[in-house]
N, C-alpha and C positions, 0 to 999 in steps of 0.2 A: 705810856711806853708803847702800845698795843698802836696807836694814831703813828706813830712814828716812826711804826714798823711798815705801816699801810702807806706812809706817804711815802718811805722810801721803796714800797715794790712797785707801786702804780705804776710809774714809767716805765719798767721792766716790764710788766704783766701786758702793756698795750704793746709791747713788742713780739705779740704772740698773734700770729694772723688767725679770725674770726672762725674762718670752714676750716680750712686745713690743722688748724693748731699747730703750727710747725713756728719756732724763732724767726723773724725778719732776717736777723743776725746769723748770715750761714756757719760763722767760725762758732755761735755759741747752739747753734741744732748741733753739730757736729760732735761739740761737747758732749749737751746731755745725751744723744742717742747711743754716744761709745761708751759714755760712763752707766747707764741702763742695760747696755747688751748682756752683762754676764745677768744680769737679775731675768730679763727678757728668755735668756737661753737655760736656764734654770727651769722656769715657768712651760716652754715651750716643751723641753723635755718630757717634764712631768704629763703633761695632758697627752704626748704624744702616748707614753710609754701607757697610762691609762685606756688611749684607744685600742691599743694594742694587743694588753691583755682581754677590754670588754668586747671585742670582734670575736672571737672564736664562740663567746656566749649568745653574740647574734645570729651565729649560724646554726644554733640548733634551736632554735625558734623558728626562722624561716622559711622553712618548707611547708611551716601552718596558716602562711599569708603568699605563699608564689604559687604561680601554675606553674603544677607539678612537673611539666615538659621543661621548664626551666629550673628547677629545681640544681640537679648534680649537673648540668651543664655551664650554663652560661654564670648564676650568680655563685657557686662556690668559687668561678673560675675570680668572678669580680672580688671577693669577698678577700682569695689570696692573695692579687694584685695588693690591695689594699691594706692588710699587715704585711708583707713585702716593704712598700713605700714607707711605710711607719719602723721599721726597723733598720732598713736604708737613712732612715733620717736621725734615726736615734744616735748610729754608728757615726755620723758626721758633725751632727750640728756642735758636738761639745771640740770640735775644732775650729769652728767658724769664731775670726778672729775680729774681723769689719763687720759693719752694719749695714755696711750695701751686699755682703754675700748675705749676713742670717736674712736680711730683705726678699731677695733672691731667691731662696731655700726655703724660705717660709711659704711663701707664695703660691711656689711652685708645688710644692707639697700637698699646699691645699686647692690648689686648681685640681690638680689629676685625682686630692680623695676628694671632690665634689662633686667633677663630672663622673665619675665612677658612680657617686652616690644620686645622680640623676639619673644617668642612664639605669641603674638598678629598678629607680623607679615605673618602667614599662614591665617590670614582674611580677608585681602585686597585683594580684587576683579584684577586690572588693573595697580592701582596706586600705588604700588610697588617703584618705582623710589624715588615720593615724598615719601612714607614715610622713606626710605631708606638717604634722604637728610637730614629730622627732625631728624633723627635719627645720623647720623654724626655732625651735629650743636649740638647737647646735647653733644654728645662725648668730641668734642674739646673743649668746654665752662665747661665742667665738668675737664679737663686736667687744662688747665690755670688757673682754680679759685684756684691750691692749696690744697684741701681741704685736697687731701689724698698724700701719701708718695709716692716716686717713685717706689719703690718695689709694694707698693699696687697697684698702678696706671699701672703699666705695667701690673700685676697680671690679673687686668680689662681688660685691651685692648688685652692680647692674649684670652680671655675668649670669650672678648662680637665679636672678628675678625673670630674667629673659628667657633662660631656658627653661624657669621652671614651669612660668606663663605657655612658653608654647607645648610644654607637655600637657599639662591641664587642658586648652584649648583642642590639638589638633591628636594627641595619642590617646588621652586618656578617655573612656566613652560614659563622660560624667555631661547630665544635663544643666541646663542654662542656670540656674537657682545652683548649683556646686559650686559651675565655674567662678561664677562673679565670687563668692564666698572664697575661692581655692586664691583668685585672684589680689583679690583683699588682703588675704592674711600673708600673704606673700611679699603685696609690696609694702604694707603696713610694716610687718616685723624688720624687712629690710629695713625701712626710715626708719624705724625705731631706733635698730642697731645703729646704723649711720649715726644717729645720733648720740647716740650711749658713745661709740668708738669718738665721739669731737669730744667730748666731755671727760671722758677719761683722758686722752691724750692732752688735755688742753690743762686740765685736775693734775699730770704729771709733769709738766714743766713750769707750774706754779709751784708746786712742789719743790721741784731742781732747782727755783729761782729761791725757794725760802733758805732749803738746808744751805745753799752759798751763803748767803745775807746773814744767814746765823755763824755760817764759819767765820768771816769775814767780823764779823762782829764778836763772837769770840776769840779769835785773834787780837783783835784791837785791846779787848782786854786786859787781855792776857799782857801783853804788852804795855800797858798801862800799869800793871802789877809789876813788872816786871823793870819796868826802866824810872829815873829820876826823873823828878816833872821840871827841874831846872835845867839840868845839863842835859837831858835824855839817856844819858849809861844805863847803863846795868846798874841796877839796885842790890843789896844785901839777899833781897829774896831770891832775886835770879841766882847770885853766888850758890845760895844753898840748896837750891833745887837741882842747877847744874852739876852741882859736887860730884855726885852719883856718875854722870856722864865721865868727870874729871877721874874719879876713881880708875873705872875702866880703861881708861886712854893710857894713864899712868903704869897699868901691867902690860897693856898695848904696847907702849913706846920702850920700857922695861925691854922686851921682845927684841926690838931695833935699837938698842944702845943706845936711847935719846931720851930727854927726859921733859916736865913740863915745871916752869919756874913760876912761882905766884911771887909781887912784889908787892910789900907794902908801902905806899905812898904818904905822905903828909905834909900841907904845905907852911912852909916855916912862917913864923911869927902873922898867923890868919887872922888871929882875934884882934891884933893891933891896924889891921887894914881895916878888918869893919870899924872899931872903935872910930878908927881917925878918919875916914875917906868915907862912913856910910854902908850899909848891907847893899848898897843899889852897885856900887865899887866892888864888894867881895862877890856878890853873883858874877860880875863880867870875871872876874879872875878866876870862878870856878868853871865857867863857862868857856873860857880860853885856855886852864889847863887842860881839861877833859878835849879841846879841839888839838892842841899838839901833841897829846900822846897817843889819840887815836893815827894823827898823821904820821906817828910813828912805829906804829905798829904793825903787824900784817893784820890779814882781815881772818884768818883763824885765831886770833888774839885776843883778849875781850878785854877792857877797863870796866873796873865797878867803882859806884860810890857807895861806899859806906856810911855815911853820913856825915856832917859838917864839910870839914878839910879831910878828910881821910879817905884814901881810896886802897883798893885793891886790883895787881895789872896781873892778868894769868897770860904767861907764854906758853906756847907747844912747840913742842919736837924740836928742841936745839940744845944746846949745852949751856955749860956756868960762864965760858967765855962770851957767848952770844948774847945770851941776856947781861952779861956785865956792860957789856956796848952798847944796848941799846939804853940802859939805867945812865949810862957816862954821855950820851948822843942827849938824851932830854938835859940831861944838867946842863951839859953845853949847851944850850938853845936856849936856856931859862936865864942861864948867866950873860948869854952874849946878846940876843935879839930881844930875848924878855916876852911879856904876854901880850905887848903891845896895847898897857891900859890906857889911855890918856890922864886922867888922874894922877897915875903915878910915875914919880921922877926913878924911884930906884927898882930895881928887876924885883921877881916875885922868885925865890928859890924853895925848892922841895926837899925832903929827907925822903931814904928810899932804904928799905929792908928785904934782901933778896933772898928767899932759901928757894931748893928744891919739893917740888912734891914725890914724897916717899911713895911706894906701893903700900906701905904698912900704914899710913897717914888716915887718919881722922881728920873733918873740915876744923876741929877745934884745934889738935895737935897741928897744922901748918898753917896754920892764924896766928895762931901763940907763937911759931916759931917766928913768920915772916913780921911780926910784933915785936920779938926781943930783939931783932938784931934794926928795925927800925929805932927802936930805944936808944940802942947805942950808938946808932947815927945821930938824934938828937943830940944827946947826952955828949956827944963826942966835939960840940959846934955847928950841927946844921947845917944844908947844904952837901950833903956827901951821902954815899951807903957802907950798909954793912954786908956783908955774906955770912949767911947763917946754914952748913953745909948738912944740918941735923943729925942723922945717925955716920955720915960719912965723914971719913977722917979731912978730906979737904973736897973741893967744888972740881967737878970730872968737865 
């Protein structure tokens, strides 16, 4: 199973372009990136509202690593900027609705707390290295979380590498054996990230592409359980799973003075078709009645088989007259046109049991019912129905 799960993603997975990891398929990027946005802005929250509370802790550390001249001047001033922008963001991002604004907003976000957080960099007294270190550990933890696209994410890293390079190089008065090392760990942790950021993104749209494949596939199942492998209808199982739905609908419609009619179906003398024409003859017949009761049905309607010859047809939201027409429209059509077997010279006729679903109805109490008054269709000649009005004195 595991092979044929692989041979059906391959083609999809080589529709994921190499650097960027983004779908070839614009309508299916579009997908996964709207269907990710609440998980993405979830995420983004979180780290924000974490930077937000741990900045005011970095400020009373700071004075023990700035010249002191800069101290209550310039970086408290940065520091408020800074949770400012992170509570500004907090405030909005849980209304960003598109992926091209959180794109937008995210970006921006972190363009202004990065350069904030370079420019801070000409304050540090000695300790340059370390902050240089905190400053890479944010990088790469900002790469792998995902948050932004690869294009953006590169967009960052040649940004926040360029200037970090020229502070090293031309502000800071670190000698030649630093720089190359300050330079190193700079544009290394950058590729790194870069890299972590293709992998992750490319890791989450393999992902998108499996939970479909699995829906997709448990749907089919599902459906496979659920419908007849001859005729395709609805199976006894659908009926009883359904039921539940039916319940509800029936206090529903109860509400709106309408009601929902289950009929039972049976088709007259079947066993003598197969006996005499073949089971190859009685499929086409089950096969052609389940095609003209669907054509006469609406498409809120359902037809089940219940097994052999025996169906069950649920109507919604009409009355005893409406469904008596539509039970009197199939008989005429069965009598006049026929199922058009080749095989057979004489038409195929049904018996048909029509009651109401109660509000007070058990799946067992309006089977039995829609059952006794097919009975007495039978019983009565074949070919005809009955109306079985159950607790009500006559059909409304």
């Amino acid at each position: 199973m595991g092979i044929k799960q692989n041979n059906t993603l391959d083609p999809e997975v080589q529709h994921i372009t190499h650097f960027f990891s983004v779908f070839k398929d614009l309508d299916k990027e579009d997908a996964f990136r709207q269907e990710v946005l609440r998980k993405q802005r979830r995420l983004v929250f979180k780290l924000c509202a974490f930077v937000a509370v741990a900045m005011p802790v970095f400020m009373l550390s700071d004075y023990m690593i700035v010249k002191s001249e800069l101290w209550s001047t310039f970086l408290v001033g940065q520091r408020l900027v800074q949770i400012t922008a992170c509570i500004v963001f907090l405030l909005i991002i849980p209304r960003v609705k598109r992926y091209s604004s959180y794109d937008a907003l995210v970006f921006s976000t972190l363009f202004i707390f990065f350069s904030l957080l370079q420019i801070g960099s000409v304050t540090f007294v000695d300790d340059y290295a370390l902050y240089a270190l905190f400053d890479i550990i944010i990088m790469i933890c900002l790469y792998a979380s995902g948050i932004l696209t690869v294009k953006l994410s590169l967009t960052l890293c040649v940004y926040h590498s360029l200037i970090a390079i020229i502070i090293v190089i031309f502000v800071k008065g670190l000698d030649v054996h630093s720089q190359i090392i300050m330079v190193l760990g700079y544009g290394f942790s950058n590729g790194a990230g870069i890299l972590l950021a293709i992998a992750q993104q490319k890791n989450a749209r393999q992902q998108f592409l499996l939970q479909h494949f699995l829906r997709e596939k448990t749907l089919q199942l599902k459906q496979l359980a659920y419908r007849d492998s001859l005729t395709n209808a609805l199976n006894r199982r659908a009926f009883q799973d359904h039921f539940r739905d039916i319940e509800r609908m029936a206090v529903r419609m109860q509400a709106d003075h309408k009601n929902q009619f289950l009929i039972a179906a049976d088709i007259d003398y079947f066993k003598a078709v197969n006996d005499n024409f073949g089971h190859d003859v009685g499929d086409k017949v089950l096969v052609a009645f389940i095609a003209l009761v669907e054509a006469n049905i609406r498409p809120l309607d359902n037809v089940y088989r219940f097994g052999g010859e025996e169906f069950m047809i649920l109507l919604q939201g009409c009355d005893a007259d409406t469904a008596i027409k539509r039970v009197e429209k199939i008989m005429y059509l069965l009598n006049d046109s026929g199922l058009k077997i080749e095989e057979l010279e004489h038409p195929v006729t049904c018996s048909f049991g029509i009651t109401p679903i109660l509000v007070t109805d058990t799946i067992d109490s309006v089977c039995i019912r829609a059952d006794e008054a097919l009975y007495l269709a039978k019983k009565s000649g074949r070919n005809q129905y009955r109306f079985n009005p159950g607790s009500d004195p006559k059909p409304e």
